[in-house]
C-alpha positions as CSV (number, residue, x, y, z in Angstrom):
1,X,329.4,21.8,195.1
2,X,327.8,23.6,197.8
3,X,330.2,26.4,199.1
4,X,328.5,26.6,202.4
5,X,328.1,30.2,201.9
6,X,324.1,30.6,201.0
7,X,322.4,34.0,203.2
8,X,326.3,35.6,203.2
9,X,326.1,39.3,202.7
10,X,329.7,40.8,200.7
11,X,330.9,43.8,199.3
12,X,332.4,43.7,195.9
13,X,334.3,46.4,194.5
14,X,335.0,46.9,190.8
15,X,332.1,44.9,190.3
16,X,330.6,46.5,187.3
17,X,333.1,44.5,184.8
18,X,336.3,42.1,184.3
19,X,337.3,40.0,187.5
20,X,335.1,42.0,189.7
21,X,331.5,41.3,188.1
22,X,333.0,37.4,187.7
23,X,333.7,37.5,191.6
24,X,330.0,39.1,192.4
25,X,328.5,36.4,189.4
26,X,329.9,33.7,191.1
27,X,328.5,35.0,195.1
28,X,325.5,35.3,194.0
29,X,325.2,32.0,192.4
30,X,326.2,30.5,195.7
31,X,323.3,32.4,197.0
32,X,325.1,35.8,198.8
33,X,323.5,38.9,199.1
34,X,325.8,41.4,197.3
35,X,325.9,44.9,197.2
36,X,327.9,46.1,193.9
37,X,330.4,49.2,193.9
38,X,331.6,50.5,190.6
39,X,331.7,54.3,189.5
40,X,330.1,54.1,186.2
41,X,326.5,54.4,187.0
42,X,324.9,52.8,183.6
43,X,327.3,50.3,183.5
44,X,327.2,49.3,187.1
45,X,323.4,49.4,186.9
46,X,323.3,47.1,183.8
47,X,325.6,45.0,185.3
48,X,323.7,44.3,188.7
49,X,320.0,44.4,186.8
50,X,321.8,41.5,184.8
51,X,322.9,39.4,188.2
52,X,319.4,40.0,189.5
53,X,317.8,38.8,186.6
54,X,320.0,35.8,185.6
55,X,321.7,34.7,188.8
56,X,319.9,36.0,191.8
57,X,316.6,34.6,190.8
58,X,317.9,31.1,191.2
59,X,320.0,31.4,194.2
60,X,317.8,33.9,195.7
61,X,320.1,36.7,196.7
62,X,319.8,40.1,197.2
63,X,321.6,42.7,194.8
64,X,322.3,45.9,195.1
65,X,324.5,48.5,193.8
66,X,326.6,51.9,194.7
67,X,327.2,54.2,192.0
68,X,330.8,55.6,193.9
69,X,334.2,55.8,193.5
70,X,335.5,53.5,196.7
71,X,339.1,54.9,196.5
72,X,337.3,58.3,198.1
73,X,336.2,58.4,201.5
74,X,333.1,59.7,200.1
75,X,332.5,57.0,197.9
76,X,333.4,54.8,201.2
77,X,330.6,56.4,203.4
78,X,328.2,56.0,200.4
79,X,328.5,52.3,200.0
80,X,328.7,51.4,203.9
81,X,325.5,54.0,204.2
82,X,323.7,51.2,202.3
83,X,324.8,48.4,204.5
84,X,327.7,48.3,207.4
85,X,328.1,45.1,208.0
86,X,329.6,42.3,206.1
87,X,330.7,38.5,206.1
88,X,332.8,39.1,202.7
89,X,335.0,41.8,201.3
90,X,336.8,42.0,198.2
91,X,338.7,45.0,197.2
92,X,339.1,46.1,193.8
93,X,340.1,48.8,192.0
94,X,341.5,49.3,188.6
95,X,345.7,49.3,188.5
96,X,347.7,52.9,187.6
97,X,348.3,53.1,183.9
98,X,351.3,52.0,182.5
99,X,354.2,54.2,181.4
100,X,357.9,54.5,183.1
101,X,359.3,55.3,186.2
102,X,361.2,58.4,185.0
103,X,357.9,60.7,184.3
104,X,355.9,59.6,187.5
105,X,356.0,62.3,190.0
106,X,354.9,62.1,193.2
107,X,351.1,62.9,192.8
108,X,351.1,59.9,190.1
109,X,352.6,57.6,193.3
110,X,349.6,58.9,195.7
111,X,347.4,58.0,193.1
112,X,349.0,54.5,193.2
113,X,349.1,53.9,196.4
114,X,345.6,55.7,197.3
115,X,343.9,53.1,194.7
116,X,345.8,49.5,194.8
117,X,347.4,50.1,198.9
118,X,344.8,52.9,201.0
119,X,341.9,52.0,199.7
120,X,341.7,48.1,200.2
121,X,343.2,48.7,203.8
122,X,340.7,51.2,204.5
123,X,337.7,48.9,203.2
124,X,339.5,46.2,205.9
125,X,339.7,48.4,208.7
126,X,336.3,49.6,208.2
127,X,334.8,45.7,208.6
128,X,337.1,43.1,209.9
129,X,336.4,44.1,213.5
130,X,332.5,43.3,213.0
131,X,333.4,40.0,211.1
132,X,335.7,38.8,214.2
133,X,333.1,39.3,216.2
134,X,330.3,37.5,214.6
135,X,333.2,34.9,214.1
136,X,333.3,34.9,210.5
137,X,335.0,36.7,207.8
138,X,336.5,36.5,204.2
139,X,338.5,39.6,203.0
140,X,340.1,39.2,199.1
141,X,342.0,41.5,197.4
142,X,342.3,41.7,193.7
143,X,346.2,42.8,193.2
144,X,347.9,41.5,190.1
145,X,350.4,38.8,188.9
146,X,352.8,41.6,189.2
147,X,353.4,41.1,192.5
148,X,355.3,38.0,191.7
149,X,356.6,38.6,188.1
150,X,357.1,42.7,188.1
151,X,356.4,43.9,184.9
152,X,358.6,47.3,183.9
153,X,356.1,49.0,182.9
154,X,353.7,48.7,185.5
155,X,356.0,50.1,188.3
156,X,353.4,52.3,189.8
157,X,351.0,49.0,190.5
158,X,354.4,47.0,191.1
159,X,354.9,49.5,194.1
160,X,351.6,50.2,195.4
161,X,350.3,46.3,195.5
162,X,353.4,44.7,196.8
163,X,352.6,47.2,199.9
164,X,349.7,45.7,199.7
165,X,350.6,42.2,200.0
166,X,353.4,43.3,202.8
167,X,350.7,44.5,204.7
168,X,347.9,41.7,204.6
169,X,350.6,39.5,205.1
170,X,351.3,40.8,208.8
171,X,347.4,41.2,209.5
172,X,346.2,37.9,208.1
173,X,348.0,36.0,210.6
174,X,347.4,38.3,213.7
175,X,344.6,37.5,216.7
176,X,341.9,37.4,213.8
177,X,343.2,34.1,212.6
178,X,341.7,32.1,215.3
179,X,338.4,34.6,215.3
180,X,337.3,32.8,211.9
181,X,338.5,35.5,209.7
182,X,340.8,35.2,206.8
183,X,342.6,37.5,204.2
184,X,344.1,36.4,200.8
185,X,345.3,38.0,197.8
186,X,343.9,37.1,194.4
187,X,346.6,37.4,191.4
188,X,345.4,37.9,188.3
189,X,347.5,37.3,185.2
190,X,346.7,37.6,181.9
191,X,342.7,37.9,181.8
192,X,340.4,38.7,178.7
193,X,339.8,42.0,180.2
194,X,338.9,45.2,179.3
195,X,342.1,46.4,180.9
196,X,344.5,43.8,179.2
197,X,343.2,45.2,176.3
198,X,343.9,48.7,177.4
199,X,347.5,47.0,178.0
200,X,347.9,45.9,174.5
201,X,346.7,49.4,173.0
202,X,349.4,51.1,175.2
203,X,351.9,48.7,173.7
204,X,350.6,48.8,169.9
205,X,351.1,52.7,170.1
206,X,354.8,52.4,171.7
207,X,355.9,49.5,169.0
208,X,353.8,50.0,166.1
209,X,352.3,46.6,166.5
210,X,349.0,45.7,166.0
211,X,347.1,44.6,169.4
212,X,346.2,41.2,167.6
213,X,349.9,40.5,167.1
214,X,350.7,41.4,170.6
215,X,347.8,38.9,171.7
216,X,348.9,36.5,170.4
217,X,352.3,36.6,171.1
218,X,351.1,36.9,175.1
219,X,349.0,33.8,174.5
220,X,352.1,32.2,173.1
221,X,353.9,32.3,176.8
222,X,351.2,30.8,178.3
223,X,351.4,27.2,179.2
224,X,347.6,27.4,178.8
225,X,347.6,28.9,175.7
226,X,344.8,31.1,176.3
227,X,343.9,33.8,178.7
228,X,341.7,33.1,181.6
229,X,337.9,34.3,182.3
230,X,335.9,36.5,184.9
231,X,334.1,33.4,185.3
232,X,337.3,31.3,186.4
233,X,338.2,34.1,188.0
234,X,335.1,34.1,190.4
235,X,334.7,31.0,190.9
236,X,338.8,30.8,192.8
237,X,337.1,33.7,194.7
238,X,334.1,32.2,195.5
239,X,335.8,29.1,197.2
240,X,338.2,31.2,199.3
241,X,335.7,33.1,200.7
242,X,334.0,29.6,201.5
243,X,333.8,28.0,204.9
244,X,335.9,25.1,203.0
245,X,338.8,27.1,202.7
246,X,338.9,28.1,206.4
247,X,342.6,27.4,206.9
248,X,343.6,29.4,203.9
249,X,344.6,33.0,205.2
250,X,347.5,35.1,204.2
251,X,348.2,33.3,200.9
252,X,348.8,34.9,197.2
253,X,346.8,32.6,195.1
254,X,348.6,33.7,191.2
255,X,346.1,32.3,188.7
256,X,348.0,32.8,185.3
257,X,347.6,29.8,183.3
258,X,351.5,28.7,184.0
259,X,352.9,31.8,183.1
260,X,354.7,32.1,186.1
261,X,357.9,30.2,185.3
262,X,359.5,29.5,189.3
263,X,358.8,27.0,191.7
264,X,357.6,28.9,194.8
């Protein structure tokens, strides 16, 4: 299917890796120019020579990359000094680590809420003005499954993303609506990721588990019976941020393989 979307420019954050580098795969395959923000220089640069090489050459987009941490407003300035102006945002960054409540102080909140709330409304602020004008515009945030099913030990990105959500909820549906600009949340659950991983090695060292047991028991509690992909993952983005999903703004999309046992 054509997504309508070919000559697009977007900004992708976290795109070095995981659900990020699946969302700026699938762009470019649809033939949008992306400019890739991660803060791992080698990494981000293997990861955008590999679009440009695999991807890009077929679709004939443009890639670039910003070696920067975007939760800084320097790293901010140093990817919209590269280009200003976008059709398609999606915010990204990774979630707090895990842990409880009772040994977070408040610095360990900023953090939080500077990453998974500031950031991503920052980023908005910064370019939904320009794509109202132009009369076209796609904002997506990456926040997690946890919005709808809170998970104990992830009360810092509990917090910080469910401001998040409160927020894009109020915007999405304000005078930009009917300017051709939409916002949506993407919620990722249980994806073969470097940081569900990360998740499992937390837990193996709390319970004395192994992390393959832990796997599989997650799995387990999937309808699915398997965790999703990047490439899944990217493609859900890819359609929102499609002129086909025009009417689509202010939504939580919760990709999760069934986890997610209610109704609404």
């Amino acid at each position: 299917m054509d997504l309508g979307l070919t000559g697009r420019w977007a900004l992708v954050c976290g795109a070095s890796r995981g659900l990020g580098f699946g969302c700026a795969q699938a762009l470019v395959r649809e033939g949008v120019h992306v400019l890739m923000v991660a803060r791992r220089p080698d990494v981000l640069a293997a990861a955008a020579a590999q679009l440009a090489a695999e991807d890009a050459a077929a679709s004939g987009a443009q890639v670039l990359h910003c070696a920067a941490d975007i939760t800084t407003p320097e790293g901010r300035a140093a990817a919209f000094a590269i280009r200003a102006d976008f059709d398609i945002v999606v915010t990204n960054a990774g979630g707090p680590p895990p842990g409880t409540f009772r040994d977070w102080d408040r610095d360990a909140w900023l953090r939080a809420l500077d990453a998974n709330m500031l950031t991503p409304i920052e980023l908005i602020k910064a370019t939904v003005d320009g794509m109202a004008q132009r009369g076209f515009g796609r904002i997506i945030n990456i926040t997690s499954g946890a919005v709808k099913a809170p998970i104990d030990m992830l009360g810092l990105s509990n917090g910080a993303r469910s401001g998040l959500t409160g927020f894009v909820a109020g915007l999405a549906r304000s005078s930009i609506a009917a300017q051709g600009v939409t916002i949506n949340n993407l919620l990722p659950g249980p994806f073969d990721t470097d940081r569900l991983q990360g998740l499992f090695a937390s837990s193996a060292q709390k319970t004395g588990q192994t992390v393959e047991a832990l796997a599989a028991t997650r799995r387990k509690g999937i309808p699915a019976q398997r965790f999703g992909t990047p490439e899944e993952f990217g493609a859900a983005c890819a359609f929102l941020c499609s002129p086909l999903a025009g009417f689509i703004t202010g939504q939580n999309l919760l990709l999760d393989g069934g986890a997610f046992g209610g109704t609404f």
